[in-house]
C-alpha atoms as one frame of an Amber mdcrd trajectory, in Angstrom:
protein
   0.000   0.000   0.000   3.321   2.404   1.135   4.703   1.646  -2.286   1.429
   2.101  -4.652   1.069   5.614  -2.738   4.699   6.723  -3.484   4.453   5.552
  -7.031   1.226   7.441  -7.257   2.960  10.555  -5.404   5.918  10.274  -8.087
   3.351  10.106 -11.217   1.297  13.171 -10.214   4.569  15.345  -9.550   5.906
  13.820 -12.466   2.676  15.325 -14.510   2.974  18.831 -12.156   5.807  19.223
 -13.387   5.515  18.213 -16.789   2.470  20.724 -17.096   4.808  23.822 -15.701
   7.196  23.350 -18.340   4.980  22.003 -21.679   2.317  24.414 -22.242  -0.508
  22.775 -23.704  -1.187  22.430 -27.168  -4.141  24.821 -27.662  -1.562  26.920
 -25.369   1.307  26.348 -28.096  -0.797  26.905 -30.655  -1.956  30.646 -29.172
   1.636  31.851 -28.247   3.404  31.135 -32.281  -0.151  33.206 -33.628   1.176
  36.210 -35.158  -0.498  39.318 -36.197   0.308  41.035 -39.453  -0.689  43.789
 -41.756  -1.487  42.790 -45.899  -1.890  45.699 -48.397  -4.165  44.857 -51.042
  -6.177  46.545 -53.721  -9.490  44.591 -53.460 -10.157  43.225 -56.778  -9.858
  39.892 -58.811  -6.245  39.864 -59.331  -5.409  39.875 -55.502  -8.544  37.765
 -54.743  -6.420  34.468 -53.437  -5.446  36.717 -50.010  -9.783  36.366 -49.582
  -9.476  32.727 -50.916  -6.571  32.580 -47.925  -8.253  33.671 -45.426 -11.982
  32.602 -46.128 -10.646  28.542 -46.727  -9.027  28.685 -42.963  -5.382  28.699
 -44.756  -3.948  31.771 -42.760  -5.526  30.505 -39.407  -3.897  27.128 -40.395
  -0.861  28.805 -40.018  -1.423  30.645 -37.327  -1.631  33.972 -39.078  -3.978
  36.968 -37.621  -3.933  38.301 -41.397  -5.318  42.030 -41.638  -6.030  42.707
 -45.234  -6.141  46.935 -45.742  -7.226  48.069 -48.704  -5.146  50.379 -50.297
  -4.865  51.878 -53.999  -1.157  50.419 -54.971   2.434  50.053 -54.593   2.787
  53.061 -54.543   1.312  54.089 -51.308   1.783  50.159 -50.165   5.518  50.243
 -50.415   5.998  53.610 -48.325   3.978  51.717 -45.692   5.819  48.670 -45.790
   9.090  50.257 -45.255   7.533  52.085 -41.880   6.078  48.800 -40.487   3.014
  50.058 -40.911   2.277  46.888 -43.084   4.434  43.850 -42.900   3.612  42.183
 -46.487   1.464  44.109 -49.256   0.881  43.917 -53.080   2.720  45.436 -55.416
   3.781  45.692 -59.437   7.410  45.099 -61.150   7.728  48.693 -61.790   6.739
  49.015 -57.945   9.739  47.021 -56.192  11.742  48.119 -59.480  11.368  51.760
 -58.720  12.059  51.005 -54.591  15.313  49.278 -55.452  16.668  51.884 -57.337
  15.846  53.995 -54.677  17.595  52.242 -52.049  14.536  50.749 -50.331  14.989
  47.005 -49.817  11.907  45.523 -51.113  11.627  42.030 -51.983   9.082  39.710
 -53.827   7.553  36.853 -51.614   5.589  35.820 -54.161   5.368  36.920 -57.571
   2.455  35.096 -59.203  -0.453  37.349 -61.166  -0.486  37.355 -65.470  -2.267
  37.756 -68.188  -2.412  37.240 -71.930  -4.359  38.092 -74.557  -6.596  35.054
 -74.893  -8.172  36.696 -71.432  -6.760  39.899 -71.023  -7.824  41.938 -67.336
  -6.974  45.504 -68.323  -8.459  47.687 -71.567  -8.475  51.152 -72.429 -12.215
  52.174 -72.238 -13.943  55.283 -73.412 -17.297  56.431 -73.807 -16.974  59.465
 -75.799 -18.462  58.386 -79.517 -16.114  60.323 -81.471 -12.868  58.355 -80.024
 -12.359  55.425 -82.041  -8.440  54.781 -81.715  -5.380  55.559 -80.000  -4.637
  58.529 -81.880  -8.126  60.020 -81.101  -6.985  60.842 -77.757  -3.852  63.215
 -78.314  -4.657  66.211 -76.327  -6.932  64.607 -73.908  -6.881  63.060 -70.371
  -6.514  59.659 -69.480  -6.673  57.774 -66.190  -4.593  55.399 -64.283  -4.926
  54.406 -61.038  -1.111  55.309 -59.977   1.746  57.127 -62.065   4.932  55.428
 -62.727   3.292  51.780 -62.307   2.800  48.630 -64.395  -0.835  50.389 -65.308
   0.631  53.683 -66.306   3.732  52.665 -68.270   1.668  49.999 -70.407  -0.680
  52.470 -71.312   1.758  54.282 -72.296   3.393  51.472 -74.440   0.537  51.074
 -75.751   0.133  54.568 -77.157   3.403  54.432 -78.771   2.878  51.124 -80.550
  -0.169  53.083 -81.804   2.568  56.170 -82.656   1.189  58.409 -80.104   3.455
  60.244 -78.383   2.581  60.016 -74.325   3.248  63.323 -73.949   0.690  64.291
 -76.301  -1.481  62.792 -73.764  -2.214  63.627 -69.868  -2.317  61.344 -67.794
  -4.503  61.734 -64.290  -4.645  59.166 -61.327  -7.770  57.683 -60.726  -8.607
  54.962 -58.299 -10.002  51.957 -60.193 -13.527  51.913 -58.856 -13.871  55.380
 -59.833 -13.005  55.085 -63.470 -16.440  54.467 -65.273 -17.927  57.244 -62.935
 -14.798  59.751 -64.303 -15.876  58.446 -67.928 -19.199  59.295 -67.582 -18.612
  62.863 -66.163 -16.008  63.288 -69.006 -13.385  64.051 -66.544 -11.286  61.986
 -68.653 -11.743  60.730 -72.177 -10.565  57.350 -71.852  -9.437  54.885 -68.459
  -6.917  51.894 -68.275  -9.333  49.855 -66.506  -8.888  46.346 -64.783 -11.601
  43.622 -63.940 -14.120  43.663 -62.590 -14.495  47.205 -63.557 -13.716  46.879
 -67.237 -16.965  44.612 -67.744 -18.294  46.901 -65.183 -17.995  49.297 -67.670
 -18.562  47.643 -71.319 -21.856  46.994 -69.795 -22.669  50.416 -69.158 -21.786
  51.228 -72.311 -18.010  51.427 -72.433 -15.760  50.534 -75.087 -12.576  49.062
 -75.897 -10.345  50.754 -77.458  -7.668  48.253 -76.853  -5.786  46.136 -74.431
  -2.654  48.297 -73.303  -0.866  45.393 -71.195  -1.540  42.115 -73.914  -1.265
  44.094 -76.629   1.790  44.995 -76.166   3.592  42.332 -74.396   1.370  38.633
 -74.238   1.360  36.814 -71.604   3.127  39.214 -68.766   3.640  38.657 -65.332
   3.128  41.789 -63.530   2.280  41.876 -59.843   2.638  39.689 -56.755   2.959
  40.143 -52.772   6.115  41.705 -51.395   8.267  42.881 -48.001  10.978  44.672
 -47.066  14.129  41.909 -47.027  15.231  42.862 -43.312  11.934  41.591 -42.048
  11.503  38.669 -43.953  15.078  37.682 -42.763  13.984  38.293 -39.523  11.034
  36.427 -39.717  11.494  33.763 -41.813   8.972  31.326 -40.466   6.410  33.763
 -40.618   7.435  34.728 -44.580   7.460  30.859 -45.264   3.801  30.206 -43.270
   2.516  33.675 -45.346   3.686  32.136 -48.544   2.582  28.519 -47.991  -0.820
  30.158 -46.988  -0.934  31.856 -50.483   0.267  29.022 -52.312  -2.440  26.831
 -51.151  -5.078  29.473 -52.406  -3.001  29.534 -55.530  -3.619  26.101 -55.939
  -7.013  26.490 -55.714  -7.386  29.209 -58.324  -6.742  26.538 -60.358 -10.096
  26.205 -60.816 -12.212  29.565 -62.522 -15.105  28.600 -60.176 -13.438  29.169
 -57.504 -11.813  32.330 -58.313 -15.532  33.566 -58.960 -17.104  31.974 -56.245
 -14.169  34.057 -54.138 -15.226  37.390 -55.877 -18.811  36.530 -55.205 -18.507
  36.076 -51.157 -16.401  39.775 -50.845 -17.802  41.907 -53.248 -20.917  43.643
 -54.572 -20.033  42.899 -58.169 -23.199  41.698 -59.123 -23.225  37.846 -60.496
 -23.764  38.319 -64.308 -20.464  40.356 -64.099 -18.977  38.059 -61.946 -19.292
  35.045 -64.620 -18.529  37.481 -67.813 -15.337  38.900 -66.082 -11.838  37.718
 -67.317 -10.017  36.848 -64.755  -6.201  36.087 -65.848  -3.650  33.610 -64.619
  -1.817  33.318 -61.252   1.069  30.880 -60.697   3.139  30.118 -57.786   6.839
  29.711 -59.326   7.560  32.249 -61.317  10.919  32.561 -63.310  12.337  36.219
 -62.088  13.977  36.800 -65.452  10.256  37.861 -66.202  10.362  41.043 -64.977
  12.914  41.944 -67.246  10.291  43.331 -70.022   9.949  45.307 -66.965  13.499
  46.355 -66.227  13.307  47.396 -70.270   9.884  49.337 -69.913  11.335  51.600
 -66.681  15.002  52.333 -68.518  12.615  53.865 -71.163  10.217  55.931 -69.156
  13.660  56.842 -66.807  12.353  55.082 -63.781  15.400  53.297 -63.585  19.422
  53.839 -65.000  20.822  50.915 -63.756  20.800  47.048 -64.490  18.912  44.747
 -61.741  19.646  41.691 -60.615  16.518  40.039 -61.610  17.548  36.928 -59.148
  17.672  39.541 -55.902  13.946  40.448 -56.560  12.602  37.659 -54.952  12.800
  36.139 -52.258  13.552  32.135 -51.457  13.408  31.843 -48.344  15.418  28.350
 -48.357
């Protein structure tokens, strides 16, 4: 009886003690959740962070993912480099332009395209007596940011059409505002993206063209990036981040989904939804396709130096 007490004594001091140093799983499993910050602009192309979060993939992880809507790299990329945001979305010409700068920015994931068998951006107009390019020297055109993937396509695309863009003025206008600036003829034509370019063929928009596919087809041109000294000092939470993405990538696979996505976090209405192009996302892309890129800034003066296409994203092995 002395000894089955003792051993009983040994076995629940054993456990005490066991329990003051191993926290519980569900204990665990609250301490390595981390909070972060995701700039996003929220439309199709960046619709796998909603696929992330809505399939359980960033809780999986133990992410608390905040997604902020913002209206590009260009305001995304100031706030990454002040912490305000610890991963955010971004174009070539974005992390391009911060690197020549001297702001260490770095791809995590580089992964949106499109081509021209289901191109996402078109110039749209709805002033009847603009039929081409060349109808719109001496008027104003939006994009959403200057000195972006938007802005220096469109104005590619008016000098494959030999249109010189400074016969042209170019104002920034937020996406969702575009058809609305159309139909107050604040501007004469807008580089649209989905949804808002079906948005606004079926209000009677049209297309005068396709400034990203038909000048360069297919081109990768956007993706999710950081600043290098956090992702270096987080890795594990870069590598959960990007596996959480991936996954959603994955699942984009499948054009239901990626509509089914929209659907559940916006107000696009449904006929839109299934008419809408939607483009191609990939999870490993080569970097030496951002070099159409590298060509397009030298041009426009964004950039005077050769990149190292390599150093733009980010392993993390």
């Amino acid at each position: 009886m002395k000894l089955r007490t003792l051993t009983t004594a040994v076995a629940v001091t054993i456990a005490i003690a066991l329990c003051a140093v191993a926290p519980s799983q569900d204990a665990r499993a609250q301490e390595q959740i981390t909070k972060i910050k995701v700039g996003y602009i929220p439309i199709g192309v960046y619709s796998y962070f909603w696929r992330a979060r809505d399939a359980g993939y960033f809780k999986e992880e133990n992410l608390d993912v905040e997604l902020v809507p913002m209206a590009g790299g260009g305001q995304i990329i100031p706030a990454l480099q002040s912490g305000a945001l610890q991963f955010g979305i971004t174009d070539a010409l974005g992390v391009l332009n911060a690197r020549n700068g001297g702001i260490p920015v770095t791809y995590v994931s580089f992964n949106f395209s499109q081509a021209s068998d289901d191109p996402i951006h078109a110039v749209l107009t709805m002033d009847p007596d603009i039929k081409s390019a060349a109808d719109l020297k001496g008027k104003a055109v939006a994009t959403n940011l200057s000195y972006n993937t938007d802005w220096t396509a469109m104005r590619e695309w008016f000098r494959k059409h030999n249109v010189d863009p400074k016969s042209v003025t170019f104002r920034e206008i937020p996406f969702p505002d575009m058809i609305a600036a159309l139909r107050s003829k604040t501007v004469s034509a807008v580089g649209a993206t989905e949804p808002f370019l079906t948005l606004g063929k079926e209000q009677g928009a049209r297309v005068l063209g396709y400034h990203f596919t038909d000048v360069k087809s297919p081109v990768f041109f956007s993706g999710v990036a950081a600043m290098l000294p956090y992702v270096e000092g987080n890795r594990a939470v870069a590598k959960r981040f990007r596996r959480a993405i991936n996954r959603a990538l994955d699942d984009f696979k499948n054009p239901q989904i990626v509509r089914e996505t929209i659907a559940a976090n916006t107000k696009v209405p449904p006929a839109v939804i299934e008419k809408m192009a939607l483009g191609r996302w990939e999870k490993n892309v080569p970097p030496e396709t951002m070099s159409f890129w590298v060509d397009a800034a030298k041009k426009e003066g964004i950039i005077n130096s050769a990149a190292d296409l390599n150093s733009l994203v980010w392993q993390g092995d």
